[in-house]
C-alpha positions in Angstrom: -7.8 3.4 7.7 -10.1 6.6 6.1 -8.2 6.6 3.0 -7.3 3.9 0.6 -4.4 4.9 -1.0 -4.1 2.7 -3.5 -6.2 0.3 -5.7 -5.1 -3.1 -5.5 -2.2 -5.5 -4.9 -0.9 -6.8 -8.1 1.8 -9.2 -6.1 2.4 -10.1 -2.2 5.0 -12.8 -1.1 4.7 -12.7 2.7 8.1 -11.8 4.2 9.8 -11.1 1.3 7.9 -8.4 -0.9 4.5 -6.5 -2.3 3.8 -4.3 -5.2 0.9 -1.9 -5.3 -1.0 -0.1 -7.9 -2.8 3.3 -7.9 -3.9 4.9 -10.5 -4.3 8.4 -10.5 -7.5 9.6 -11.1 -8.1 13.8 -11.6 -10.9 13.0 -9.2 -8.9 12.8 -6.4 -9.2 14.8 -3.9 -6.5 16.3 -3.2 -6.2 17.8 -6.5 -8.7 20.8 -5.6 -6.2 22.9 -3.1 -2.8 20.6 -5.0 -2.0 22.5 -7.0 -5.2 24.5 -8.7 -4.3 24.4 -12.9 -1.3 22.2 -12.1 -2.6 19.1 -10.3 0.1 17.1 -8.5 0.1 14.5 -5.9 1.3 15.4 -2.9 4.5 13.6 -1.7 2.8 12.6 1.2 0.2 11.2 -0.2 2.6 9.1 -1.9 4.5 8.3 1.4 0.8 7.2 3.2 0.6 4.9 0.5 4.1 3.4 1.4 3.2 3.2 5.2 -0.3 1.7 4.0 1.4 -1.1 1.8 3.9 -1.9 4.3 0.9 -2.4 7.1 -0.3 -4.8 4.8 2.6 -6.4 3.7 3.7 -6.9 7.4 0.0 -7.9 8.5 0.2 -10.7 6.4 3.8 -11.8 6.9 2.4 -11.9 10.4 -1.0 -13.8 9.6 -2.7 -10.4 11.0 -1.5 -11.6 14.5 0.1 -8.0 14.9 -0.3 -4.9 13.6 2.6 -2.9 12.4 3.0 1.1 13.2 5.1 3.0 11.3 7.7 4.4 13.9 10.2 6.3 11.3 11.0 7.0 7.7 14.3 7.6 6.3 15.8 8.2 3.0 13.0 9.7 1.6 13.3 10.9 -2.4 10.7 12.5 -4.3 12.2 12.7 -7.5 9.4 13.4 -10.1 5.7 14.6 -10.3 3.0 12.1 -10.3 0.2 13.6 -12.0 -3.9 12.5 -12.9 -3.4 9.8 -15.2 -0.9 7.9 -14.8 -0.4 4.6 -12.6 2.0 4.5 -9.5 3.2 1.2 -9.0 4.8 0.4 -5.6 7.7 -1.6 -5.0 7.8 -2.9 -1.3 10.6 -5.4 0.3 11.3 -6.3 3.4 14.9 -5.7 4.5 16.8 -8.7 4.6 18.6 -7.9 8.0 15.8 -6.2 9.9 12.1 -7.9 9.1 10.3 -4.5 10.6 12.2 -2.7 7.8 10.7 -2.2 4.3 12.3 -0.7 1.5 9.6 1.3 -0.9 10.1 2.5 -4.3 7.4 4.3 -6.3 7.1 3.5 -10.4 5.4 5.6 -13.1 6.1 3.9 -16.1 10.2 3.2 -16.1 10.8 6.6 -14.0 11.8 5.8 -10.4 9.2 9.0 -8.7 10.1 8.3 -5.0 11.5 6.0 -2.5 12.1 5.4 1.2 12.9 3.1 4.2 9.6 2.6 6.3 10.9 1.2 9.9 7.7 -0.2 11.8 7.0 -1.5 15.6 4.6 -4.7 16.1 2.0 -4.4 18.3 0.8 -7.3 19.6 -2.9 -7.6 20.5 -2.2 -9.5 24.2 -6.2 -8.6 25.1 -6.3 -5.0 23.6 -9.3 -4.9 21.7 -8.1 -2.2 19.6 -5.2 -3.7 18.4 -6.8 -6.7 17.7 -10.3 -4.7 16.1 -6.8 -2.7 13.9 -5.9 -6.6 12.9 -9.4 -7.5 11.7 -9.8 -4.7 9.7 -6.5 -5.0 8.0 -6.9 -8.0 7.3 -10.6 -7.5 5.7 -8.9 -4.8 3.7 -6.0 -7.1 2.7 -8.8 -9.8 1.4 -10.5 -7.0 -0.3 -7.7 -5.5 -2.6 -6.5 -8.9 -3.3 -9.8 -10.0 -4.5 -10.3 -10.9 -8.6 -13.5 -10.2 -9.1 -13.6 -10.9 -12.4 -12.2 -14.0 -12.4 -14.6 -15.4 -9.8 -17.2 -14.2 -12.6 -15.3 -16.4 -15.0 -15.3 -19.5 -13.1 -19.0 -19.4 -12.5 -20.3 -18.6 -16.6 -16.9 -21.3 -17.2 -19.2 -24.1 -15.1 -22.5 -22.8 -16.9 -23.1 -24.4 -20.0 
């Protein structure tokens, strides 16, 4: 991945669901050329971070054994702005019926900004170095937005005197 689209992940249950936070920085980007005295994020910006969540999402349901491609979106609603400032929260599930399915739903405080069905493919690595080089790498990333920090900083200075 050359972008992180989002900051960390607040909640995963493998199989079932995630949810994702960005917040919006006026930093970004994108905000130079979209749009210049109006910044906005782009809706497909906001759909990368969908396909991005439901990699990981999938990755883990999968113990990173596969790695998950997005093959098509449907049902895709952009129903409000997202601008610098506030904090997108993502709403993932996997579809109950079809486990290469995710349902995605995009939050800014109680107003429901976007949503869509993410349908993925599995790659298996079966000796492709690539696919297995993608696995590691999601993976690492997973372990790296799921990381507290600051709570490992706690448990340290809580054992010190």
């Amino acid at each position: 991945m050359r972008f992180i689209l989002f900051d960390r992940i607040e909640e995963l249950k493998k199989g079932e669901h995630a949810i994702l936070v960005k917040n919006v920085s006026q930093t970004e980007d994108y905000f130079i050329d979209h749009f210049p005295g109006y910044p906005v994020v782009p809706g497909s910006i906001i759909l990368g971070s969908f396909e991005q969540g439901g990699e990981i999402l999938l990755g883990a349901s999968f113990d990173f054994s596969c790695r998950a491609v997005l093959k098509r979106l449907s049902r895709v609603s952009l129903r409000h702005t997202v601008l610098p400032g506030d904090q997108l929260r993502i709403s993932l599930t996997i579809d109950s019926t079809n486990a290469n399915c995710i349902k995605a739903v995009g939050w800014v405080k109680e107003k429901r900004v976007a949503d869509a069905k993410l349908e993925f493919t599995l790659e298996s690595p079966d000796g492709d170095p690539r696919v297995q080089e993608a696995c590691e790498r999601l993976r690492a990333f997973y372990h790296l937005l799921t990381a507290n920090p600051l709570g490992k900083v706690w448990e340290v200075w809580g054992t010190q005197g």
